[in-house]
NUVEX-129679 format. One record per residue (C-alpha): residue number from 1; residue in three letters; x, y, z. Coordinates in steps of 0.1 Angstrom, whole numbers, plus 2048, in hexadecimal, padded with zeros to 3 digits. Example, Ala and Ser with C-alpha at 12.3 -4.5 7.8 and 13.67 -1.06 7.14 Angstrom:
2
(1 "ALA" (87B 7D3 84E)) (2 "SER" (889 7F5 847)) 
//
This chain:
441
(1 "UNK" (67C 46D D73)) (2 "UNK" (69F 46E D69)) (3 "UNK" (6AA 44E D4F)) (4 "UNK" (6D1 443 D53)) (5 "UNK" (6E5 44D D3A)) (6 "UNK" (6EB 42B D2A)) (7 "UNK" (6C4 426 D2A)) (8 "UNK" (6B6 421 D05)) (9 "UNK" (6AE 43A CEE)) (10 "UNK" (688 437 CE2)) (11 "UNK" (683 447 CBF)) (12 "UNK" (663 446 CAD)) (13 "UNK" (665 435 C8B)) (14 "UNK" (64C 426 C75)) (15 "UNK" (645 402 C68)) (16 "UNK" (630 3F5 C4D)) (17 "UNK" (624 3D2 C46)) (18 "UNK" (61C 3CC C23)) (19 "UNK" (600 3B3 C17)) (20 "UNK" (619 397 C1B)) (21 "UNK" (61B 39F C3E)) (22 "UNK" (643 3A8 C3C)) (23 "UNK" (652 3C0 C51)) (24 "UNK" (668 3D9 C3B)) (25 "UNK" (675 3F7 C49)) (26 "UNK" (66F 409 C2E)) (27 "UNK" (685 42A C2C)) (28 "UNK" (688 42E C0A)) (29 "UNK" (6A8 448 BF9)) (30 "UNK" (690 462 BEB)) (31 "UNK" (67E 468 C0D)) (32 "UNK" (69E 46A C24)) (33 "UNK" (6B1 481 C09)) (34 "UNK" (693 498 C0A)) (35 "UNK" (68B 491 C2E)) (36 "UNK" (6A5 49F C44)) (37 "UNK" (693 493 C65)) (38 "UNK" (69C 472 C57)) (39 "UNK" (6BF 467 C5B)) (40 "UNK" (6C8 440 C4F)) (41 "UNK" (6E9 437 C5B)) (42 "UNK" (6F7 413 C52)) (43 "UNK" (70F 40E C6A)) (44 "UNK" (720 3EC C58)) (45 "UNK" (712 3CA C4E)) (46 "UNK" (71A 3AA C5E)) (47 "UNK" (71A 399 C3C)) (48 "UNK" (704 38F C22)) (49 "UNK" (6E3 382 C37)) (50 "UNK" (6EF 38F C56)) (51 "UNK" (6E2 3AD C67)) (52 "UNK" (6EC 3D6 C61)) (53 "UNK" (6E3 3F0 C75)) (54 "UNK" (6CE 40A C6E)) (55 "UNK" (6CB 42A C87)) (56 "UNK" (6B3 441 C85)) (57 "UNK" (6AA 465 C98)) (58 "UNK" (685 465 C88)) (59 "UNK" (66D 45E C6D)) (60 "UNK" (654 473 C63)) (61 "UNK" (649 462 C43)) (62 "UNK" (64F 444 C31)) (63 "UNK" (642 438 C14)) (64 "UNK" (634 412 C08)) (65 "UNK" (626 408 BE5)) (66 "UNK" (606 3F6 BF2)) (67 "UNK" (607 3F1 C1C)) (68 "UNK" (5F4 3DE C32)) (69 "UNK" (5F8 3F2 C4F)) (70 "UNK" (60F 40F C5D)) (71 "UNK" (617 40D C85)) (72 "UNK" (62D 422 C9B)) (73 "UNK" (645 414 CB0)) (74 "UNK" (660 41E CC4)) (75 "UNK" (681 409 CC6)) (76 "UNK" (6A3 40F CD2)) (77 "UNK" (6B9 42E CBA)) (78 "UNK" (6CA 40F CB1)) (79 "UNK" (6B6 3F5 CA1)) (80 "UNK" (6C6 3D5 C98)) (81 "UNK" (6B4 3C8 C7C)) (82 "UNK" (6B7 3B3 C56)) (83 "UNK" (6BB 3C3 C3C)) (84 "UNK" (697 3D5 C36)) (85 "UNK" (68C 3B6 C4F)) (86 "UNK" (67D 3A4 C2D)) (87 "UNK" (67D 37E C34)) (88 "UNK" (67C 378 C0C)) (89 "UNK" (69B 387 C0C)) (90 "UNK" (6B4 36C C07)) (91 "UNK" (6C6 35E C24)) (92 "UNK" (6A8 369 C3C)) (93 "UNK" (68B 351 C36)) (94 "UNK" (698 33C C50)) (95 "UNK" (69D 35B C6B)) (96 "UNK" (677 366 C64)) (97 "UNK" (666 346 C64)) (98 "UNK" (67A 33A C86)) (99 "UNK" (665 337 CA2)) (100 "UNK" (669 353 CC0)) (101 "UNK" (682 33B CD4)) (102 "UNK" (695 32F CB9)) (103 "UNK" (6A1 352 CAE)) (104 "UNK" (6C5 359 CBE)) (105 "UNK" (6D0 374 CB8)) (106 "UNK" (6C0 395 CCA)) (107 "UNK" (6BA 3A5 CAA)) (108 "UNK" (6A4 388 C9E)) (109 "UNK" (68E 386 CBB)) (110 "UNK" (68A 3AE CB2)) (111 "UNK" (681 3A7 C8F)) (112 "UNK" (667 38C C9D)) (113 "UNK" (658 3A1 CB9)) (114 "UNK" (654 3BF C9F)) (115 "UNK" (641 3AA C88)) (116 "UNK" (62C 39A C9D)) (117 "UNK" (622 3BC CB0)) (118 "UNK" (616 3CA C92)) (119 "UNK" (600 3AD C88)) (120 "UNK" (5EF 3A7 CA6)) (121 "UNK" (5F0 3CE CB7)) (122 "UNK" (5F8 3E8 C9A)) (123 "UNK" (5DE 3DC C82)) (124 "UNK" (5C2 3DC C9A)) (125 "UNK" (5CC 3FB CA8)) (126 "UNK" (5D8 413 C8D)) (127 "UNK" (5C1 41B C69)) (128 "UNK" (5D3 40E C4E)) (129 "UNK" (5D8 41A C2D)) (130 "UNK" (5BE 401 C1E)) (131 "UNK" (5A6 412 C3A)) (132 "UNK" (5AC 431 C33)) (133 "UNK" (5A6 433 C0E)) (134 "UNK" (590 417 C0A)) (135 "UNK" (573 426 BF4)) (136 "UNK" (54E 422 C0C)) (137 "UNK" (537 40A BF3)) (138 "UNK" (51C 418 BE6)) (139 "UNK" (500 41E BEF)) (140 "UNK" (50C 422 C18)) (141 "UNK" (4EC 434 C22)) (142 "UNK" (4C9 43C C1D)) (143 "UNK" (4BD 452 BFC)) (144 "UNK" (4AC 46B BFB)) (145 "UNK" (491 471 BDB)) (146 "UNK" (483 492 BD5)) (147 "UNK" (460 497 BC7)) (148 "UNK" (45D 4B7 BBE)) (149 "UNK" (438 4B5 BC6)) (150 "UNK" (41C 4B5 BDF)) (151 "UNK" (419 48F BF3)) (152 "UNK" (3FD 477 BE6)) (153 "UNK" (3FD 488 BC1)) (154 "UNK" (408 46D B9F)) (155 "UNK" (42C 479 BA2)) (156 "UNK" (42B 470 BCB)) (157 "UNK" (41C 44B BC0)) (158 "UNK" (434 445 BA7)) (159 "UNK" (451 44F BB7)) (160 "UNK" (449 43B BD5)) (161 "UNK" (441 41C BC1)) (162 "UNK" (464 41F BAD)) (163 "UNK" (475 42A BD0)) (164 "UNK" (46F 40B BE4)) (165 "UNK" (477 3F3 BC3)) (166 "UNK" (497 401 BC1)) (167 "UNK" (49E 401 BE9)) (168 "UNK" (49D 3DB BE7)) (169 "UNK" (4B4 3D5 BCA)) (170 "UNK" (4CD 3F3 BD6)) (171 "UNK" (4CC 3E5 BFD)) (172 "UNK" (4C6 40B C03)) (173 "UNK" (4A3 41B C11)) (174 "UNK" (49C 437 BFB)) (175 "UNK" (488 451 C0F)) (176 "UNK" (46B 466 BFA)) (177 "UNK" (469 488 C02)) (178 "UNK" (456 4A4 BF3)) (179 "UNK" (463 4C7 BEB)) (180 "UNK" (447 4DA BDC)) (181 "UNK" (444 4FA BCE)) (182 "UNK" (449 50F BAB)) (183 "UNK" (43C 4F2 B94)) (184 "UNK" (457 4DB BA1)) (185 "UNK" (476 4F4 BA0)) (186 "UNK" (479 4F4 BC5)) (187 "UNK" (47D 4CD BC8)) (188 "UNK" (496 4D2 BAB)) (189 "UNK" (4AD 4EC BB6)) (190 "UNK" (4AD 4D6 BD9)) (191 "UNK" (4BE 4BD BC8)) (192 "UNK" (4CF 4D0 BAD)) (193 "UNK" (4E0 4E0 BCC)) (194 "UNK" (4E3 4C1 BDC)) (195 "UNK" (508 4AD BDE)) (196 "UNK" (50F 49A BC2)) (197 "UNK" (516 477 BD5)) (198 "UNK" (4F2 465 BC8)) (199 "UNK" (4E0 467 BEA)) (200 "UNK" (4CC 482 BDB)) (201 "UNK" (4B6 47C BBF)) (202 "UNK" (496 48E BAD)) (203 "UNK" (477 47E B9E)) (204 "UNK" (46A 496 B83)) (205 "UNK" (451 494 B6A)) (206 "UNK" (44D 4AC B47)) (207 "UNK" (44C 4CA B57)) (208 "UNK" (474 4C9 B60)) (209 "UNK" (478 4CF B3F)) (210 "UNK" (45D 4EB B38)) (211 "UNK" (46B 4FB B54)) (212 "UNK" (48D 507 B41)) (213 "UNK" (474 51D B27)) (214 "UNK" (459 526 B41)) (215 "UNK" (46C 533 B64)) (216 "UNK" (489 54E B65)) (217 "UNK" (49F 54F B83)) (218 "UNK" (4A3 529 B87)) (219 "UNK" (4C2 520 B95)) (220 "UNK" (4CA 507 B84)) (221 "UNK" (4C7 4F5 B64)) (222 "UNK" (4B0 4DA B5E)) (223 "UNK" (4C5 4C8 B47)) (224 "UNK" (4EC 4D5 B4F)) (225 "UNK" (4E7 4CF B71)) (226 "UNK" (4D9 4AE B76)) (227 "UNK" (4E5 486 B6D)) (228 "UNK" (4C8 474 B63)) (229 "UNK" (4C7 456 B6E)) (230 "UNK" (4A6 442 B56)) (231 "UNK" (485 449 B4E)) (232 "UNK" (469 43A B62)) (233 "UNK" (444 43E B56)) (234 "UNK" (430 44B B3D)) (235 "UNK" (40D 459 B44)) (236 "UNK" (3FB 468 B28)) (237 "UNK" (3E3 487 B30)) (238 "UNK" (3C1 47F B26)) (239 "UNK" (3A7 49A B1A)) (240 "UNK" (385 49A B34)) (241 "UNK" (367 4B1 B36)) (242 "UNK" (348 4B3 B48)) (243 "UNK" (32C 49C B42)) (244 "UNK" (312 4B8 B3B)) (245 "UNK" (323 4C5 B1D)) (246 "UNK" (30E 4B9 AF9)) (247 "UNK" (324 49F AEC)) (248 "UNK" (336 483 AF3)) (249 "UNK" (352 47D ADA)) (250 "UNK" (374 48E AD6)) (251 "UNK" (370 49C AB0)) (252 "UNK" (34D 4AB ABB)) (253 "UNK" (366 4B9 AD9)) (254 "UNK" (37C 4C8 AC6)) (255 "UNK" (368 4D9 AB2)) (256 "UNK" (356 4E7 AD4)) (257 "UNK" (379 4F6 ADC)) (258 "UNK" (37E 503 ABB)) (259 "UNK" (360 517 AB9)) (260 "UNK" (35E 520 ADC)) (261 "UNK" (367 544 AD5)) (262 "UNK" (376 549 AFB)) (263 "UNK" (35C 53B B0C)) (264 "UNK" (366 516 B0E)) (265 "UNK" (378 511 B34)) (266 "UNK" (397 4FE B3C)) (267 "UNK" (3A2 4F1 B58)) (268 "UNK" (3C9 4EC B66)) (269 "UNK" (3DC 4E9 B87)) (270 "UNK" (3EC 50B B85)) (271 "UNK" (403 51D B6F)) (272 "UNK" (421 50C B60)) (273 "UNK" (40F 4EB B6F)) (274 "UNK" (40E 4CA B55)) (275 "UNK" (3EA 4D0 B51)) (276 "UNK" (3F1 4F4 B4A)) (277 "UNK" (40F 4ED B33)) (278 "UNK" (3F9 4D7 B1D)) (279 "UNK" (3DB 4EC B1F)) (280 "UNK" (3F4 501 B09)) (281 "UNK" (400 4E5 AF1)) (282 "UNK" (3DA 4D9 AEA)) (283 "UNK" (3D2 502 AE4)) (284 "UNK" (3EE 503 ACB)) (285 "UNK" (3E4 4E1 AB8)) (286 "UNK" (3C3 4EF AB4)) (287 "UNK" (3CD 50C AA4)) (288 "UNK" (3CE 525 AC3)) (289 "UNK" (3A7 525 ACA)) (290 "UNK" (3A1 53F AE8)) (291 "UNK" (393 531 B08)) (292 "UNK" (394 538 B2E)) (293 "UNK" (3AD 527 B41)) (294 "UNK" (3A6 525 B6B)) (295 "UNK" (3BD 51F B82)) (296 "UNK" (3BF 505 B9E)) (297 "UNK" (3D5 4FE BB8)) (298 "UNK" (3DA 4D7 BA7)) (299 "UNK" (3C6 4C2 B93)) (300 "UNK" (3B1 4B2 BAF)) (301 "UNK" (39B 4D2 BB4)) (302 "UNK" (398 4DB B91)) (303 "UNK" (38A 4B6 B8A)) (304 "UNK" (372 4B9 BA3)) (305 "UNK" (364 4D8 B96)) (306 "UNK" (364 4C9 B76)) (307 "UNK" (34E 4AC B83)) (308 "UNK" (337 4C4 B93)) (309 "UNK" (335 4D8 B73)) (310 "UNK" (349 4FA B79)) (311 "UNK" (362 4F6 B5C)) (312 "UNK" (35D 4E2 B36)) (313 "UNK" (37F 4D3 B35)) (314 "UNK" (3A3 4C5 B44)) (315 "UNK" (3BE 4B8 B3B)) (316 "UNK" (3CD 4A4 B4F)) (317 "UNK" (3E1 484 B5A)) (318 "UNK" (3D0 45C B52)) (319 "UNK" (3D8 455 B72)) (320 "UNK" (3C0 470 B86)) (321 "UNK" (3A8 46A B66)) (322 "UNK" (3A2 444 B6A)) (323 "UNK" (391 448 B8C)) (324 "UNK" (375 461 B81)) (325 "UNK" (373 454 B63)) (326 "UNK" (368 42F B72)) (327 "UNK" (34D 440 B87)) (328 "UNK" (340 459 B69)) (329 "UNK" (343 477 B79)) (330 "UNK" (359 484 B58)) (331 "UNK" (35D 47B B35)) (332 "UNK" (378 46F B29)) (333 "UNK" (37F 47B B01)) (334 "UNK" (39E 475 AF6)) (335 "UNK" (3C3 468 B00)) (336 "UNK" (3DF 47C AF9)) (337 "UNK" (3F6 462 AE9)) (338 "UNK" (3F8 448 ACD)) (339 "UNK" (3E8 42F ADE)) (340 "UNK" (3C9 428 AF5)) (341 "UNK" (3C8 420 B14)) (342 "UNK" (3C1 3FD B22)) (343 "UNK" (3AC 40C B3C)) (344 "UNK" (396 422 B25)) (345 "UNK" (396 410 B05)) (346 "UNK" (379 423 AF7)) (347 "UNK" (38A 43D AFA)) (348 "UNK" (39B 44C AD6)) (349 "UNK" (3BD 45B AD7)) (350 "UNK" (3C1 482 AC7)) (351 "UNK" (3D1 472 AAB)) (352 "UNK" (3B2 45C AA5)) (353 "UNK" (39C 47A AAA)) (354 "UNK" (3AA 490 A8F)) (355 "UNK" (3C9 4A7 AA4)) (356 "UNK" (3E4 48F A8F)) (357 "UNK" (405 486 AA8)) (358 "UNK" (3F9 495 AC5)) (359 "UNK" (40C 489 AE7)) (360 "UNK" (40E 496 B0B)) (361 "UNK" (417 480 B26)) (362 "UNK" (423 487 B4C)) (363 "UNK" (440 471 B46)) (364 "UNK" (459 46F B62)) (365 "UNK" (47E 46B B66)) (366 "UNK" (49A 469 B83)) (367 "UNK" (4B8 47F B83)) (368 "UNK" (4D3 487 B9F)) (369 "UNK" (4EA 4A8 B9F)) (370 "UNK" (504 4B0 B89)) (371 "UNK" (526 49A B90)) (372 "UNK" (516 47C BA0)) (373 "UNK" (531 45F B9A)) (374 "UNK" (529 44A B7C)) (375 "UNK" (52B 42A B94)) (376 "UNK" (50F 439 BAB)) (377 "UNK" (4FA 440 B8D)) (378 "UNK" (501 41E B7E)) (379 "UNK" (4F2 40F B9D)) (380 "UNK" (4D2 424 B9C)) (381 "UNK" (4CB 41E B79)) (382 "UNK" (4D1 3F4 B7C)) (383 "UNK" (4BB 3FC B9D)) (384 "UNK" (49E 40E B85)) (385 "UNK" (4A3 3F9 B69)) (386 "UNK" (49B 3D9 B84)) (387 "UNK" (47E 3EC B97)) (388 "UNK" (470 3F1 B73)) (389 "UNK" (46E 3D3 B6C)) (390 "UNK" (45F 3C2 B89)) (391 "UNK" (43A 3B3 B81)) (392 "UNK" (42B 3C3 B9E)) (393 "UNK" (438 3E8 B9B)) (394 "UNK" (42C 3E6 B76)) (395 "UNK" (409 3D9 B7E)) (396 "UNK" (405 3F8 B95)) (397 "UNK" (411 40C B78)) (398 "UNK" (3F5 3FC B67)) (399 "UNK" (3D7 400 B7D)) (400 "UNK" (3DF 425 B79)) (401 "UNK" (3E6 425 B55)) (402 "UNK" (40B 42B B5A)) (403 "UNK" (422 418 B44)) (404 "UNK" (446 416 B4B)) (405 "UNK" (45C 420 B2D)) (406 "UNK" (466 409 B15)) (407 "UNK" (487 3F3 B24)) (408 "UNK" (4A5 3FC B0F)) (409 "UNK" (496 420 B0C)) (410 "UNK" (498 42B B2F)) (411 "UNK" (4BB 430 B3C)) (412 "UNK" (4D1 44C B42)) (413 "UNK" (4DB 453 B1B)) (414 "UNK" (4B2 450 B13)) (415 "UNK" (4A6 466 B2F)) (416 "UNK" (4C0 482 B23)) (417 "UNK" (4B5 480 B01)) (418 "UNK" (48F 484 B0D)) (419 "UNK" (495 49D B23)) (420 "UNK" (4AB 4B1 B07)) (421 "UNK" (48D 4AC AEF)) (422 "UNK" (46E 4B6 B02)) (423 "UNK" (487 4D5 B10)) (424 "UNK" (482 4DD AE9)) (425 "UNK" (461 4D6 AE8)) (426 "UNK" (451 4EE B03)) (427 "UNK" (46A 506 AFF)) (428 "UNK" (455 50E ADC)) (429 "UNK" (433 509 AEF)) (430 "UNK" (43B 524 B0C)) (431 "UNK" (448 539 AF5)) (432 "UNK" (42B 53A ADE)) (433 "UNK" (415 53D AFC)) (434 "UNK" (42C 559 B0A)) (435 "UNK" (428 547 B2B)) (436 "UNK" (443 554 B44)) (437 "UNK" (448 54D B69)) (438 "UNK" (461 55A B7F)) (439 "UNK" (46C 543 B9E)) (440 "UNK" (463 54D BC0)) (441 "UNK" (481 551 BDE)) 
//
């Protein structure tokens, strides 16, 4: 369709309201001068307060400190307007705050139209700058927890526990899955790998930090690339053997082991396993003594064939030990840190039996990848730090002789410092042992 020649000319331009809800045409020098697709023309003012006129071929950008909204008109080429069409401006509070029929003059009932369009059209219609770089609160999904080990085993429980204690303060589900494989390297690379926005997390216990001596190939780093996030729980690894063996107390154990000249049998859940890892550290407190490790695929087997009398000892976590231990079917000798247990108080501790300082525990902490923003990881630890200390999570922790660490001890800067310490500590084990792995594809 052909328009008439005198019909108006329609030119895109753009309008921003700022928070004050002002309509400003803002064309500021530095844009138009290096803009040349923006041409500002002031064709005369009518006085101070009065109108100018401001023509216009296009505007492909403008600039505003702090906008409410941007909206794209098109008005005639010539677009009678105030000054920047600013109503604090003096002499124009009386224009802007005129009703609709109460403006005179053409060019006011412009300036109200235009500022009304945007309010109750351009807002709702077109994202705004707030919109568009408003930062999502965190967290804005579900999160995931890796547990880098078979379901239904301590580290499964405990993670669980912590998991849905931590969902109700974070108003967040966090989803439990396990990633098994390579003594818990295959759950860790997942989430070493993993983007560093905390929906990904890992529940690990001791053997995260064994495994920068005892695997080659990882790819990653179990301290570089992780943020810890807290410690959780403590579990110390208690010292069982069958009840058919001659003796009953630790000391009378030890000396068993000591003079066993190969024959004595351990147990453990496979090589690089906890068990397995402090199999080693018990060997080298006791002076190296030879004996003959087997091999299971996890503790739960090698316990049962230590109740049915296939193999003399195992170390291995209180909380698998409690059960059998209530029912008799093993016997408990010693605990493997400085204090008993509240569930097997007649129970000594190494220390008390004669191996001075002796300590291994399946203690667990929670990390995310490398770069996760400091505000996410904030969250998670006040969301730990809570979960830890609700009465009901910690009398679960109890019943299976799990104690939560210590509060004041167990955030980020405290799990680091662990982690960098027992990183120390079974790096000197494996290597004595000359234990190597190699991870599999």
């Amino acid at each position: 369709m052909n328009e008439s020649s005198d019909a108006p000319i329609w030119r895109p331009f753009l309008l921003v309201v700022d928070p004050s809800y002002e309509v400003k045409m803002n064309l500021k020098p530095s844009l138009a001068q290096s803009d040349q697709s923006v041409r500002q023309a002031v064709a005369g003012g009518r006085g101070q307060g009065e109108c100018q006129h401001l023509a216009m071929t296009s505007v492909t950008a403008v600039a505003s400190a702090q906008p409410t909204a941007y909206a794209v008109f098109y008005h005639k080429q010539i677009v009678e307007c105030s000054a920047m069409l600013d109503p604090r401006s003096r002499g124009r509070k009386e224009i802007a705050s005129r009703p609709f029929a109460q403006q005179k003059t053409r060019s006011h009932r412009i300036i109200f139209f235009i500022r009304f369009f945007i309010l109750s059209i351009a807002i709702g219609a077109i994202p705004t700058t707030a919109q568009t770089q408003t930062v999502v609160p965190w967290p804005s999904r579900p999160i995931t927890l890796v547990v880098p080990f078979t379901a239904a085993g301590p580290s499964d429980a405990i993670a669980r526990l912590v998991a849905r204690s931590m969902s109700a303060h974070l108003g967040q589900s966090i989803n439990v899955e396990n990633t098994a494989g390579d003594g818990g390297t295959k759950g860790a690379a997942r989430v070493a790998a993993a983007a560093a926005d905390g929906y990904t997390l890992l529940l690990h216990h001791a053997a995260h930090a064994a495994s920068a001596s005892l695997y080659t190939g990882l790819p990653y780093d179990p301290v570089r690339s992780f943020e810890p996030i807290g410690l959780v729980s403590d579990g110390p690894y208690v010292l069982v053997a069958r009840t058919s063996l001659p003796f009953a107390t630790a000391q009378h154990a030890i000396q068993y082991i000591r003079s066993g000249g190969g024959k004595v049998s351990f147990g453990h859940a496979g090589i690089g396993s906890g068990s397995h890892l402090v199999n080693l550290q018990l060997r080298a407190a006791l002076g190296n003594p030879a004996f003959k490790e087997v091999s299971y695929r996890g503790t739960g087997p090698a316990m049962n064939d230590l109740a049915a009398g296939q193999i003399d000892f195992l170390m291995d976590q209180s909380v698998n030990v409690a059960p059998h231990a209530v029912k008799g079917t093993v016997r408990p000798l010693a605990v493997a840190s400085m204090q008993r247990l509240p569930s097997m108080m007649n129970v000594p501790t190494f220390h008390e039996a004669g191996i001075k300082n002796f300590e291994a525990s399946q203690w667990h902490a929670l990390y995310a990848p490398k770069g996760t923003p400091k505000e996410a990881i904030a969250r998670l630890s006040a969301a730990l730090e809570a979960a830890l200390g609700d009465p009901e999570l910690n009398r679960k922790f109890a019943n299976s002789d799990t104690l939560p660490f210590s509060r004041g001890k167990r955030g980020p800067v405290d799990a680091r410092k662990k982690l960098e310490i027992e990183v120390v500590h079974w790096r000197k084990i494996i290597r004595g042992a000359g234990v190597q792995l190699k991870v599999t594809n």
